[in-house]
Legacy VTK file of the C-alpha trace (Angstrom):
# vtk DataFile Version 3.0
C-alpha trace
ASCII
DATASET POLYDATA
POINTS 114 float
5.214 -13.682 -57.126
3.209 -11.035 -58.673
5.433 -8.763 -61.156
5.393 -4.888 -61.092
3.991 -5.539 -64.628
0.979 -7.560 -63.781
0.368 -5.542 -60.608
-0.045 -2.419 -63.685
-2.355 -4.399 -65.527
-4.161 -5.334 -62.375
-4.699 -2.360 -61.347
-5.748 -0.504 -64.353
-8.403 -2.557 -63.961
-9.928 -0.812 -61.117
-9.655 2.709 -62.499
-12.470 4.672 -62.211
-12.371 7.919 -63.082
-12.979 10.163 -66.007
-9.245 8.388 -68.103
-9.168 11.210 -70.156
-7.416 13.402 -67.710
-4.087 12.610 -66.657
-4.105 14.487 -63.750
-6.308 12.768 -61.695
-3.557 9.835 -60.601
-1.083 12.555 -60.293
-2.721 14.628 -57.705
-4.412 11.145 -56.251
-0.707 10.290 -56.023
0.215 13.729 -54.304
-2.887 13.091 -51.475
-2.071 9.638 -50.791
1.849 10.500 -50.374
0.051 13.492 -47.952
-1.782 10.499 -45.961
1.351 8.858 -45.784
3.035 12.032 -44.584
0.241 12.086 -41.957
0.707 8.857 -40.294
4.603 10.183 -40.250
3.078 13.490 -38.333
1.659 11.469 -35.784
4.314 9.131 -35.331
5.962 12.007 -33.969
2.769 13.366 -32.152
1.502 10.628 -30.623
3.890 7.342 -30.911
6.686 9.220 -29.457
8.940 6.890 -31.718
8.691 4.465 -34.122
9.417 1.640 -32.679
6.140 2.094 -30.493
4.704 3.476 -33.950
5.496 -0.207 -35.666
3.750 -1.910 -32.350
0.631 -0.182 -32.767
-2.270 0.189 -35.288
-0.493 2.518 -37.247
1.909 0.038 -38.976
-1.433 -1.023 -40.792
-2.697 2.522 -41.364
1.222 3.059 -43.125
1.099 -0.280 -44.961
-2.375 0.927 -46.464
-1.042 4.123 -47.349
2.017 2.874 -49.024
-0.880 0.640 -50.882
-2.531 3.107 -52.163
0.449 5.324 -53.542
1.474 1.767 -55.486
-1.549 1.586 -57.232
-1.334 5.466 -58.155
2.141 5.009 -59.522
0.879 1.990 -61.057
-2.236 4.395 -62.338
0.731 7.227 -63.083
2.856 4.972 -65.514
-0.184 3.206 -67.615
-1.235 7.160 -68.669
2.037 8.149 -69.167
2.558 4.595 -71.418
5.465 3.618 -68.956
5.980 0.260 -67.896
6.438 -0.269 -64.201
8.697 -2.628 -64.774
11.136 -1.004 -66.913
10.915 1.928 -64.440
11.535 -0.031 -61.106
14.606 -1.848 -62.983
16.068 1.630 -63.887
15.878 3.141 -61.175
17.895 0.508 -59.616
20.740 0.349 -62.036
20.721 4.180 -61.312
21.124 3.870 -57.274
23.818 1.061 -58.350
26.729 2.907 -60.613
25.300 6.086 -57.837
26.717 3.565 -55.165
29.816 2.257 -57.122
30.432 5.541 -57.676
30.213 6.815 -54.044
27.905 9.435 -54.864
24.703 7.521 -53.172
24.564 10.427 -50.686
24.111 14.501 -51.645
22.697 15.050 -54.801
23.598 12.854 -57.965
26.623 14.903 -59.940
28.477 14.146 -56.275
28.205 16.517 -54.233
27.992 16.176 -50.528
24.382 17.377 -48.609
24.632 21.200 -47.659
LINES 1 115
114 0 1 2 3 4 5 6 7 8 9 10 11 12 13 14 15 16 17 18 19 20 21 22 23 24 25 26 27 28 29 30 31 32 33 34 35 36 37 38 39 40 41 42 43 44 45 46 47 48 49 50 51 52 53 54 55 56 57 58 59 60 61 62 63 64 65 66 67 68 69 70 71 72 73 74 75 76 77 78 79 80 81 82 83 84 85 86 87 88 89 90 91 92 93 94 95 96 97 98 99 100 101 102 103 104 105 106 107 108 109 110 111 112 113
């Protein structure tokens, strides 16, 4: 199974872009989670739900989407020197003690949603 560190090497690899700026996976990052938001949009529009959505073509179009945001996170962590890895393993230690502490829902000091 391919590890979220190798999948950063990997696709470093295919960067092409001027590296010296740092925001260009950033705002690649903000279009593709825009595309993403799109297929979303027409869920809505034109699927009527998503079960119908996840029937059709557009489970692809979603699954590409979500591709492409991977590899700009991927992109976003090797300029920032972050390791994927590290990150994804965080995060879920954080959602964790959130959940053992029952504060998984609202914001994270606890609170419920407004």
């Amino acid at each position: 199974m391919l590890t979220f560190k190798q999948y950063q090497e990997l696709a470093h690899k295919t960067a092409i872009y001027p590296t010296e700026h740092f925001e260009y996976p950033v705002i690649g990052l903000a279009g593709e989670v825009g595309e993403l938001c799109n297929q979303v949009k027409k869920i809505i529009r034109d699927d009527g739900d998503l079960l119908t959505a996840l029937q059709s073509s557009r489970k692809a179009k979603i699954q590409d989407e979500i591709g492409d945001i991977l590899w700009y996170v991927a992109e976003c962590c090797t300029k920032f020197e972050l390791d994927m890895e590290a990150i994804a393993e965080g995060n879920l230690e954080k959602l964790a003690k959130r959940a053992s502490e029952g504060t998984i829902q609202g914001d994270a000091r606890g609170k419920s949603p407004e």
